[in-house]
C-alpha positions as CSV (number, residue, x, y, z in Angstrom):
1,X,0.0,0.0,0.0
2,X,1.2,3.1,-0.6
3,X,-0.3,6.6,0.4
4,X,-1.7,9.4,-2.4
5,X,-1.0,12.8,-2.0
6,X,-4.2,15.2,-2.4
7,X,-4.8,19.1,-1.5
8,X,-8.4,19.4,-0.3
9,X,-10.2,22.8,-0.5
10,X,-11.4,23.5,2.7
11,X,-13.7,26.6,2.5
12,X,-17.1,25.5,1.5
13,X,-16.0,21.7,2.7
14,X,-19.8,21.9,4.9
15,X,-21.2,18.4,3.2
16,X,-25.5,19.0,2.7
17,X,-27.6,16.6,1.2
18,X,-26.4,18.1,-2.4
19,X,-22.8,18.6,-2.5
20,X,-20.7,18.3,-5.0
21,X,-16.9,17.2,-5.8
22,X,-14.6,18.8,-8.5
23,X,-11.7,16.5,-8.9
24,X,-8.4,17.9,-10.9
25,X,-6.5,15.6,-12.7
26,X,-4.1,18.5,-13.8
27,X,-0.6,17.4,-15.4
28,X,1.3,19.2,-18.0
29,X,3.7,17.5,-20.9
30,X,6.8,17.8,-21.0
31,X,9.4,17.5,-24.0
32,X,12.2,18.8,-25.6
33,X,12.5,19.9,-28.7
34,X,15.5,17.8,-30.4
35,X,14.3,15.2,-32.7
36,X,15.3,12.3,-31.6
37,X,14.9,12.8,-27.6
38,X,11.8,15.2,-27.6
39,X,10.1,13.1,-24.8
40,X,12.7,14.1,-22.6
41,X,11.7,16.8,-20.2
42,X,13.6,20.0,-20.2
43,X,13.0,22.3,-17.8
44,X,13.8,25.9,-16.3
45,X,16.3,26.0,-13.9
46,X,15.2,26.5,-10.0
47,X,16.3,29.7,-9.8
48,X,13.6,30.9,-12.6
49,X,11.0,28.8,-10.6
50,X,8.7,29.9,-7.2
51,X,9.5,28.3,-4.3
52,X,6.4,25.8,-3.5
53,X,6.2,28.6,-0.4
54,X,5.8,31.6,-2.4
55,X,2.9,29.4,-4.8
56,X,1.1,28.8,-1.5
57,X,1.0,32.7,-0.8
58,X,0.3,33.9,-4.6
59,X,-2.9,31.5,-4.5
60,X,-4.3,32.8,-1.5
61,X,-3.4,35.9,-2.4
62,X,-5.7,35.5,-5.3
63,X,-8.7,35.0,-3.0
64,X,-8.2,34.8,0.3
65,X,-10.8,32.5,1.1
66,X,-8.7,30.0,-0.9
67,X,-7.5,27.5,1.6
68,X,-6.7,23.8,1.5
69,X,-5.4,21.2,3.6
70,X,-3.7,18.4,2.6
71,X,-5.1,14.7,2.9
72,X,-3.2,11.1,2.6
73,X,-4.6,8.2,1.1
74,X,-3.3,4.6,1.7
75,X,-3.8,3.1,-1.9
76,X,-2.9,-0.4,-3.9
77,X,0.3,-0.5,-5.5
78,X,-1.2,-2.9,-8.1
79,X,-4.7,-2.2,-8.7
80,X,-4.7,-5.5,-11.0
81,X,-2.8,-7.9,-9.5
82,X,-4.0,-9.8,-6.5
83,X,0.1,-10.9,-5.6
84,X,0.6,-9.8,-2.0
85,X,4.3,-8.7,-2.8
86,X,2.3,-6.0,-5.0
87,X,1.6,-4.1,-1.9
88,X,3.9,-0.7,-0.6
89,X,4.0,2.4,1.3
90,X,5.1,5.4,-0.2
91,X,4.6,9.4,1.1
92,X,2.6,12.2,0.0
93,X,3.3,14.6,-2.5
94,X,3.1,18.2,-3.1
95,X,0.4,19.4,-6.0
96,X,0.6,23.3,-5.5
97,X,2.0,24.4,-8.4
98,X,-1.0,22.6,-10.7
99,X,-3.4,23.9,-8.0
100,X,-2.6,27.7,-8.5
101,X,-3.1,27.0,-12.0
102,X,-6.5,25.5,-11.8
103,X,-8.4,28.6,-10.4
104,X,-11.2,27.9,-12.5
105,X,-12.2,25.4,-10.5
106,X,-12.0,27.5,-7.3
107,X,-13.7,30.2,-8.8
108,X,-16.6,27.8,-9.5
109,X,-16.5,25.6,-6.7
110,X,-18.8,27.9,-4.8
111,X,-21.8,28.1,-7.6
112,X,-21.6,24.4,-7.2
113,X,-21.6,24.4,-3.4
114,X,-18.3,21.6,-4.3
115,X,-15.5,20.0,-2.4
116,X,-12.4,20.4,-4.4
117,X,-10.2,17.4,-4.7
118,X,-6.6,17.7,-6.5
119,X,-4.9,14.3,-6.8
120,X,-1.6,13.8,-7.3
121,X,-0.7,10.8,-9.7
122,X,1.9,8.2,-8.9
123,X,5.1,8.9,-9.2
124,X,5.0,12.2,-9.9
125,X,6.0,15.1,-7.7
126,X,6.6,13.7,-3.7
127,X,4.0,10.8,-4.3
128,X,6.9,8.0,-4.6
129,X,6.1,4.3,-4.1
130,X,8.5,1.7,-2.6
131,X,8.5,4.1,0.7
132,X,9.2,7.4,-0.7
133,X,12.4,6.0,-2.3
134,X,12.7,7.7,-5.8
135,X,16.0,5.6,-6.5
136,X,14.4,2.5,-5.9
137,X,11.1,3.8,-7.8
138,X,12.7,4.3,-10.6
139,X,15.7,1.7,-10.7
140,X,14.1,-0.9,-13.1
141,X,11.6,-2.0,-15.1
142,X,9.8,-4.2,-12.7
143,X,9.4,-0.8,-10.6
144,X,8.5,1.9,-12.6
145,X,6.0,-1.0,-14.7
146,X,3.5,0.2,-11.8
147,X,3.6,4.1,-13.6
148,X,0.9,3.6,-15.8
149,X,-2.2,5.2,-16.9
150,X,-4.6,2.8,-16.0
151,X,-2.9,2.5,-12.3
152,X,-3.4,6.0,-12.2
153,X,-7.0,6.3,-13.0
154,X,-8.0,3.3,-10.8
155,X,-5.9,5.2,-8.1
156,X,-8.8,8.1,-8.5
157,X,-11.5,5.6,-8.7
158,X,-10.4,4.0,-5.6
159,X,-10.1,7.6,-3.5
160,X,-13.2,8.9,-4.7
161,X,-15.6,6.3,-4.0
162,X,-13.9,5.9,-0.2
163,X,-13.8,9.7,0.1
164,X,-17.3,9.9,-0.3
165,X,-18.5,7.0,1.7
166,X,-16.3,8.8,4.7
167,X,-17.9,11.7,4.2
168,X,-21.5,10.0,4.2
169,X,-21.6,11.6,0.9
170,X,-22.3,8.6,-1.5
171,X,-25.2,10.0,-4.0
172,X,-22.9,13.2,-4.5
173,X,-22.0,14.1,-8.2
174,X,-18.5,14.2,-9.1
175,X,-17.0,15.6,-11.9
176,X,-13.5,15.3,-13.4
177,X,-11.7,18.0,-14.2
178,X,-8.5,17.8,-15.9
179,X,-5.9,19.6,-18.3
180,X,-3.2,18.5,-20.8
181,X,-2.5,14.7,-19.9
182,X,-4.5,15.7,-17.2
183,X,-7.4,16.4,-19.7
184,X,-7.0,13.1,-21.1
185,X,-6.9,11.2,-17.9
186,X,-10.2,13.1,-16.9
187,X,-11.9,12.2,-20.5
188,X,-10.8,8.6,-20.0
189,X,-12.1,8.5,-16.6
190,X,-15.5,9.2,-18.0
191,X,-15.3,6.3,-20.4
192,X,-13.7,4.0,-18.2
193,X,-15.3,4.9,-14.5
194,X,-19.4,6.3,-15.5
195,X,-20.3,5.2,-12.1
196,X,-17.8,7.2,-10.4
197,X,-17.8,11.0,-12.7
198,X,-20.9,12.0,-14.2
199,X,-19.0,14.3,-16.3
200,X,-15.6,15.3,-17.5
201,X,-13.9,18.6,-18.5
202,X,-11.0,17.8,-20.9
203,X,-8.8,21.0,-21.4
204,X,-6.1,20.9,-24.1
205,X,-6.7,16.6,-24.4
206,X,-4.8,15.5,-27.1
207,X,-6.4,12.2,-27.0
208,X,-5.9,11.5,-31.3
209,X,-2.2,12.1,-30.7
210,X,-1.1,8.9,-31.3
211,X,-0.1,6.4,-34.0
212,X,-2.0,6.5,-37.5
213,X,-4.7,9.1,-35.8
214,X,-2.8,12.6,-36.1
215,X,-0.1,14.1,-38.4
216,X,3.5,14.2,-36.4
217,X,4.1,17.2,-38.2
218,X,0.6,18.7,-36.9
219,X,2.5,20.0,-33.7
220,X,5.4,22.1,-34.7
221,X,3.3,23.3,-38.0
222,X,0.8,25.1,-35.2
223,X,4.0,26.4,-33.5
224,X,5.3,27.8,-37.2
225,X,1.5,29.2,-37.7
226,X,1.8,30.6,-34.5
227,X,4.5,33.1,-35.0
228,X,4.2,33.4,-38.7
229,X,0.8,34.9,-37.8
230,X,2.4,37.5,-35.6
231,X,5.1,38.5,-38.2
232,X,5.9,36.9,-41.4
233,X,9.6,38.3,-40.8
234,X,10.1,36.5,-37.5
235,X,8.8,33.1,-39.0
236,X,11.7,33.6,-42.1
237,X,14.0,34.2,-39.3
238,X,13.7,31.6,-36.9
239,X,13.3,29.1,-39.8
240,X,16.5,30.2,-41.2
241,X,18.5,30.9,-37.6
242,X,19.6,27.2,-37.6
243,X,21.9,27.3,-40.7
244,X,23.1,30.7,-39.1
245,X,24.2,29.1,-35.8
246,X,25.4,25.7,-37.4
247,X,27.5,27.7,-39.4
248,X,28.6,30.1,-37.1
249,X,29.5,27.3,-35.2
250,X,32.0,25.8,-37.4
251,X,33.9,28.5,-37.9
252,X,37.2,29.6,-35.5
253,X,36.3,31.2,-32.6
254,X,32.5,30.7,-33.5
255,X,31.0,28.5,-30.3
256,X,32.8,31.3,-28.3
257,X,30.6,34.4,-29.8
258,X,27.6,32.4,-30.2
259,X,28.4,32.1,-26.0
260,X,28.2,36.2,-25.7
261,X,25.7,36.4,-28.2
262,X,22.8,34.9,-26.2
263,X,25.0,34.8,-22.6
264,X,25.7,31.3,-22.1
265,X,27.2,30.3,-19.0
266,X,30.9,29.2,-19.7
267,X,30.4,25.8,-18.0
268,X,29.1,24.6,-21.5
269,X,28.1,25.5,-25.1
270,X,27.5,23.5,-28.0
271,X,25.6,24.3,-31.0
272,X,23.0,21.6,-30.8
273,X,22.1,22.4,-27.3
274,X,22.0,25.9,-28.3
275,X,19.2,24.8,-30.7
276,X,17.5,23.1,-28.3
277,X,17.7,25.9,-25.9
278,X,16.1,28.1,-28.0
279,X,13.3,25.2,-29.2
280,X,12.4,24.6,-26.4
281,X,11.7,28.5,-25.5
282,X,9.3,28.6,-28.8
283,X,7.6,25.2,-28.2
284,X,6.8,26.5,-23.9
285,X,6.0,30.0,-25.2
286,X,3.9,29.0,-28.2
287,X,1.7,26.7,-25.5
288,X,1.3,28.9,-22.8
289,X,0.6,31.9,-25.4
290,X,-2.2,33.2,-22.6
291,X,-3.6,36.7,-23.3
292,X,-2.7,37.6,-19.6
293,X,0.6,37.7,-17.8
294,X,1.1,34.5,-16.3
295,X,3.4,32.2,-13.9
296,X,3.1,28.7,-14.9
297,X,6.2,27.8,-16.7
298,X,7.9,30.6,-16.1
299,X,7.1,34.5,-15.6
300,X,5.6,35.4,-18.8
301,X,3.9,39.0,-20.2
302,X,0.4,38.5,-22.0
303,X,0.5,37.5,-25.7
304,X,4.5,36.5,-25.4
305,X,4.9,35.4,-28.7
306,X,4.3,38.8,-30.0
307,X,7.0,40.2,-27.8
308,X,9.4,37.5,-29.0
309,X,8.4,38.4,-32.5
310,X,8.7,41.9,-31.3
311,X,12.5,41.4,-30.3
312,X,13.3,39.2,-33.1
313,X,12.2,42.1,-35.9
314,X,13.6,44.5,-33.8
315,X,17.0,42.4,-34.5
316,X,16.2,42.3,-37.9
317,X,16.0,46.0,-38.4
318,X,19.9,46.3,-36.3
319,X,20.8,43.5,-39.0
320,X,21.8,41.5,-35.9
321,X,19.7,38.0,-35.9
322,X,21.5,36.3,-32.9
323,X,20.6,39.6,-30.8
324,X,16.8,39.3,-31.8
325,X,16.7,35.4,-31.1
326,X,19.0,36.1,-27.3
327,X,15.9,38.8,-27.2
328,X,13.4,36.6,-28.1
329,X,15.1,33.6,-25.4
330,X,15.0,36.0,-23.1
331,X,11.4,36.9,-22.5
332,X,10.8,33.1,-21.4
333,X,13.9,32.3,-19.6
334,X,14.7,35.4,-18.2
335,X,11.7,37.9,-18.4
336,X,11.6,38.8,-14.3
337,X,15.2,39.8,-15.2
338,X,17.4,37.9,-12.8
339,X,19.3,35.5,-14.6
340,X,23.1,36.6,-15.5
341,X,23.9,33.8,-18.1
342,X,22.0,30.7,-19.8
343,X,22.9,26.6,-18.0
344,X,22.4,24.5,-21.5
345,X,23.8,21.4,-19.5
346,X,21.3,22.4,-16.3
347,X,18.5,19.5,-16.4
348,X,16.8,19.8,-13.1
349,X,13.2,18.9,-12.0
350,X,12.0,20.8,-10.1
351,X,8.1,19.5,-10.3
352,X,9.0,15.8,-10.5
353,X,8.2,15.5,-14.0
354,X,10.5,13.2,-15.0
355,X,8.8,10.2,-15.0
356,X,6.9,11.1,-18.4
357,X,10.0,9.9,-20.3
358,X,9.2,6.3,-18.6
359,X,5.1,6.9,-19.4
360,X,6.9,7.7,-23.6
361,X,8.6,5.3,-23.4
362,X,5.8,2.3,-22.8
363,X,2.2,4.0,-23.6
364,X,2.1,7.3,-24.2
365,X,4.0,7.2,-27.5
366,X,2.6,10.5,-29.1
367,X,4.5,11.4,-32.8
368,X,5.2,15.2,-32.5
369,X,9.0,15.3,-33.6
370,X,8.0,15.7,-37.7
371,X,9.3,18.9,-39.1
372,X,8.0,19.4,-42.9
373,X,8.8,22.6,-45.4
374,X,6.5,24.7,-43.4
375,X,7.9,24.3,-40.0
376,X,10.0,27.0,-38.0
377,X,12.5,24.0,-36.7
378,X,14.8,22.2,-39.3
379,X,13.3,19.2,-41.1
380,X,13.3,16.0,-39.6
381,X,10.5,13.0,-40.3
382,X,8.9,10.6,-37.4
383,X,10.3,7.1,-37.5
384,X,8.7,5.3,-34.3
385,X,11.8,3.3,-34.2
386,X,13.6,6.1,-33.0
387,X,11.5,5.8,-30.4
388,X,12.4,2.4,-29.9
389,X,16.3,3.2,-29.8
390,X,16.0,5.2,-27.3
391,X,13.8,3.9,-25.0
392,X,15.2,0.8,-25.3
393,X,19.0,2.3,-25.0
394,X,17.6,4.0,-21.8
395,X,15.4,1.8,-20.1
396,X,15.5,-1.7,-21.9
397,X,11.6,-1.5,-22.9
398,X,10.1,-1.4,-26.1
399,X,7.3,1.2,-27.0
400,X,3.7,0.4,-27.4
401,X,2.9,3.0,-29.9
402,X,-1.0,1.3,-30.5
403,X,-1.5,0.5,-26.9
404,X,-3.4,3.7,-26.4
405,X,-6.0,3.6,-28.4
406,X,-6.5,0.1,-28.1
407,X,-6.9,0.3,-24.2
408,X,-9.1,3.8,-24.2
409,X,-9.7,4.3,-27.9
410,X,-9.1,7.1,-30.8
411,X,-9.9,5.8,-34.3
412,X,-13.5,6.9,-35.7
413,X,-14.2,8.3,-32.5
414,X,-17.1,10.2,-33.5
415,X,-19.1,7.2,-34.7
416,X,-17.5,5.3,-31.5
417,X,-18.3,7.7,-28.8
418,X,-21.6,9.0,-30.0
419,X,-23.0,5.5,-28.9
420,X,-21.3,4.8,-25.9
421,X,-19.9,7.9,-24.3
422,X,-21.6,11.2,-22.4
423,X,-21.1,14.3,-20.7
424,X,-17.8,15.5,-22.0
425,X,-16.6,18.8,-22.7
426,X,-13.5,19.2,-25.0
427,X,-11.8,22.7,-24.5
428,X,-8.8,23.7,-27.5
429,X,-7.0,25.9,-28.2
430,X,-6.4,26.9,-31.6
431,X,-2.9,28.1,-31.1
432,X,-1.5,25.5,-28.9
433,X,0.5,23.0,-30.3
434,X,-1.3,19.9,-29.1
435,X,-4.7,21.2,-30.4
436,X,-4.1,18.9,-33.3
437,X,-4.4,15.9,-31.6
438,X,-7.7,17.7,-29.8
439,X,-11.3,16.4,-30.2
440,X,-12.4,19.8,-32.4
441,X,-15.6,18.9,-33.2
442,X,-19.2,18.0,-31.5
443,X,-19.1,14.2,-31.1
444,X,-23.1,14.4,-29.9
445,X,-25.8,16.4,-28.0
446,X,-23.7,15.8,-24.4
447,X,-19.7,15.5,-25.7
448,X,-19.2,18.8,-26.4
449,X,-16.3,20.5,-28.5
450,X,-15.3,24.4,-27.3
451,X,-12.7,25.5,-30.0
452,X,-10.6,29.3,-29.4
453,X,-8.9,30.7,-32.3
454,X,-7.1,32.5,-29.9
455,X,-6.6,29.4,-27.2
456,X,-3.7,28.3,-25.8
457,X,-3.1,25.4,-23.2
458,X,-5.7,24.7,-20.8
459,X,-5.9,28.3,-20.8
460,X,-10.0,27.8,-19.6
461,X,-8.9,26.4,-16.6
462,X,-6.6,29.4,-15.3
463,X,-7.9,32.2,-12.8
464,X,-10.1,34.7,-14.4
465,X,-9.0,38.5,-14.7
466,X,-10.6,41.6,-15.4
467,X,-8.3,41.4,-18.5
468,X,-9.8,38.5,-20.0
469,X,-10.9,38.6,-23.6
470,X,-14.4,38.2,-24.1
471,X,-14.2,35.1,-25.9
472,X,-12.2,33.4,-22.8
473,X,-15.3,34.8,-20.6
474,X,-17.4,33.1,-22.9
475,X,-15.8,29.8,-23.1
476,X,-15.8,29.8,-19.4
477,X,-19.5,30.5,-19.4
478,X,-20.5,27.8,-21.6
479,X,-18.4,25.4,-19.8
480,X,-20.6,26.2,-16.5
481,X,-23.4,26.3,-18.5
482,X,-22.8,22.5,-19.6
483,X,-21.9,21.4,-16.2
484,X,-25.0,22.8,-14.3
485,X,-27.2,20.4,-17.3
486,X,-24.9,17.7,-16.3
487,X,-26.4,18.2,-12.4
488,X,-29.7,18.8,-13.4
489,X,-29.7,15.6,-15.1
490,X,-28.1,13.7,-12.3
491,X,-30.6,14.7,-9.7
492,X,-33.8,14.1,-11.6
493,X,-32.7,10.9,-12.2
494,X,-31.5,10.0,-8.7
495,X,-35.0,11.2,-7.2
496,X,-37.0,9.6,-9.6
C-alpha cells in the first residue's frame, strides 16, 4: 500500500444533502525539442522557478478565502494484481504548483456548493512508491511497470468512491476535471469509470495524438502558424537561424561568440544544445501563449509570442539575428530579469516530472517530432523506431505505440463515442501546439467541443481577470453552463 498525495479545499468543505466534488486531474507535458529525444523533459532552472512557499502565498493571495489542507490516502500498489508482494508504502506529494493554475475550478467551486479534490498521480512530484524511495522507484523496469495510466486512473477511482462514503456523501455528483494529460486522464475516466464521474472537462486533451490518428508534423506546424501569424519576418528568421548558428558554429572562434551572443554560462556550449535551448523557449511559449501575464512555466507578459516576434524584428532591423533570437530567449527564460547567463547542461526537475520519459517510453508514445517545409525547426521525419532506440538504449523496454487507443480508444471516435460515451466537454486551443491531436468537433448532443482561435493550453482552466478577452469569458460561461445540465440531469434521475 502506498499513500496518495491530495490538497483538499477546505472553504465551502460543509457536506449537505447536495454537494458536489470537483476532482483535478491537472498534469502538464513535458518534451524537448530535439528530434530524436523530444520526450525528454527539459525544464527551467530553480532559480527561474517559485518556491512551492511563495505558490502557496500567490494562491491565496488571489482569493483569500482559498485555503486547503492536505489529505493522505493509503492506496494499492497494483490495482490489478492480487500478488501480496504487490503491496507498498510510499509518502505524499506536493500538487501546488498545478493547483494555483487550476483557479477555474476554485472560482466555480462555490456556484456548485463543491468540495475540491486535486490528486496527485503516482510517481509524480513527492508521491513516490517503494516508501518514498525515488531511487528505488525508478531503478528498473519491474518498478516503474506500476507508472501507468490505467494504475493512475483506478488510483482516483479508488479515493473517490472511499472519500465519499467517509464523508457519508455517497449520492454526490463528481466531476472530473482535468488539463493536458490531465485532460486526457479526466476524458478517459468518464469512459472507463461512469459510475464514479458523471462528467468530464478535458482542457487541451490531445487524445488522437497517437499512431495512425494525427499528423507528427501537426504539432510544430501550429508552433510555425503561431508566430508566422504575428510577423511573417520573424517566421523567415527563426526558420533560417539554424543554418546561421550551425555555421557560425564551425567556424574559429564561432562557439565562443555564439556564448556572448545569447549569454551562455561558460560551463558549457555547444551548437545543438543551443538549438534546443532556443526550441524549447518557442515550443513552452507557443503553449502557454495566454492573453494575460502568467506564472506557470515561467514569468511570462500577455500574448509573449508577440514580444518574441517583437525582439526578433527589432533584431532584424539592427541587422543583428542572434541579438533578436538572445531577445526573443529571453522573454521566457529570463523575463523577471534575474538570470546573468543561460545553463544549456542544467537538467533539473524541479516538479517531478520526469517520470513522463518512462510513461513515452511504454504507452504514451505521441509522434510530434516531424518537421516538414512549413515548419520553424529544421526538417526531420517521425520514425517510431527512434523511439524504440532510445527507450530501449535507456530503459530496456520497447514502446507500445498502438497500446493507447487500443486500451481507451481514438480511431472513428465520433461514430464510437456517439454511442457509448456522455457528458464531456473538449476545451482547444487553436494556437497551442497539441490542439491537433484535440477532439475539435461536437461528437453528440452531451460530448461537447469548445474551439478558441485565440486558445492556448488549458488556458479555460486558469484564474479569471478583469483582463480577459471576451471570448475566454465566454468559453468559461458555456463550460458552467454545460456542467450545471450535467447536475440537473443527475438529480432528476437520482429522485426519480
Amino acid at each position: 500500500m502506498w499513500e496518495l498525495g491530495l490538497l483538499q479545499y477546505s472553504s465551502i468543505m460543509n457536506i449537505n444533502r447536495d454537494p458536489m466534488f470537483l476532482l483535478s486531474l491537472l498534469l502538464f507535458f513535458s518534451i524537448s525539442s530535439t528530434s530524436n529525444a523530444k520526450i525528454i523533459p527539459r525544464f527551467l532552472s530553480k532559480s527561474n522557478l517559485p518556491s512551492t512557499d511563495s505558490l502557496s502565498v500567490a494562491l491565496k493571495q488571489n482569493n483569500p478565502k482559498y485555503s486547503y489542507e492536505t489529505k493522505y490516502f493509503t492506496q494499492n500498489l497494483d490495482h490489478f494484481n492480487f500478488n501480496p508482494q504487490s503491496y507498498q508504502n510510499f509518502s505524499k506529494g506536493d500538487i501546488e504548483w498545478f493547483a494555483k493554475n487550476t483557479g477555474f475550478m476554485f472560482e466555480v467551486a462555490p456556484k456548485f456548493k463543491a468540495l475540491l479534490v486535486f490528486i496527485e498521480h503516482r510517481y509524480y512530484g513527492k508521491s513516490i512508491p517503494f516508501c518514498g524511495d525515488k531511487e528505488v522507484a525508478s531503478s528498473n523496469t519491474s518498478t516503474l511497470g506500476y507508472l501507468t495510466s490505467t494504475q493512475a486512473l483506478a488510483d482516483y477511482a479508488t479515493l473517490i468512491i472511499d472519500l465519499k462514503k467517509n464523508l457519508t456523501a455517497e449520492d454526490s455528483p463528481v466531476v472530473v476535471i482535468g488539463g493536458s494529460y490531465g485532460g486526457m486522464l479526466a476524458a478517459w475516466f468518464r469512459l472507463k469509470y461512469p459510475h464514479v464521474a458523471i462528467g468530464a472537462l478535458a482542457s487541451s486533451a490531445p487524445i488522437l495524438n497517437f499512431e495512425n490518428i494525427t499528423s507528427p508534423y501537426s504539432f510544430s506546424n501550429i508552433i510555425s502558424q503561431d508566430f508566422k501569424s504575428e510577423s511573417a519576418n520573424c517566421y523567415e528568421v527563426i526558420k533560417g537561424s539554424w543554418k546561421q548558428i550551425q555555421n557560425k558554429a564551425g567556424q574559429p572562434g564561432g562557439l565562443e561568440e555564439l556564448r556572448k551572443s545569447f549569454k551562455i554560462c561558460k560551463n558549457y556550449i555547444n551548437a545543438n544544445a543551443l538549438e534546443g535551448w532556443l526550441q524549447t523557449a518557442f515550443v513552452y511559449t507557443s503553449m502557454t501563449d495566454y492573453p494575460t501575464p502568467s506564472n506557470f512555466l515561467a514569468p511570462l507578459p500577455a500574448y509573449p509570442i508577440k514580444q518574441m516576434c517583437k525582439a526578433i524584428d527589432e533584431g532584424r532591423e539592427r541587422n543583428d539575428t542572434f541579438a533578436g533570437l538572445y531577445g526573443a530567449a529571453n522573454i521566457y527564460y529570463n523575463y523577471s530579469g534575474s538570470a546573468t547567463c543561460f545553463n544549456l547542461s542544467d537538467k533539473s526537475d524541479p516538479h517531478g516530472l520526469a517520470g513522463w520519459t518512462w510513461q513515452a517510453c511504454t504507452e504514451m508514445v505521441m509522434p510530434t517530432d516531424g518537421n516538414n517545409e512549413h515548419s520553424i525547426f529544421p526538417p526531420s521525419k517521425w520514425n517510431v523506431m527512434d523511439r524504440f532506440t532510445f527507450c530501449k538504449a535507456l530503459f530496456d523496454v520497447q514502446p507500445r505505440p498502438n497500446w493507447i487507443s487500443t486500451e481507451y480508444g481514438g480511431h472513428d471516435i465520433k461514430r464510437v463515442l456517439k454511442r457509448f460515451g456522455s457528458n464531456m466537454i473538449f476545451f482547444n486551443g487553436l494556437r497551442d501546439p497539441w490542439s491537433g491531436g484535440g477532439v475539435l468537433k461536437n461528437i453528440s448532443e452531451s460530448i461537447i467541443a469548445l474551439v478558441a482561435e485565440h486558445g492556448a493550453h488549458h488556458v479555460d482552466l486558469r484564474f479569471s481577470t478583469k483582463d480577459d478577452p471576451k471570448w475566454l469569458t465566454e468559453i468559461r460561461r458555456k463550460e458552467i453552463e454545460i456542467i450545471q445540465l450535467w447536475l440537473h440531469q443527475y438529480y432528476n434521475d437520482l429522485h426519480l
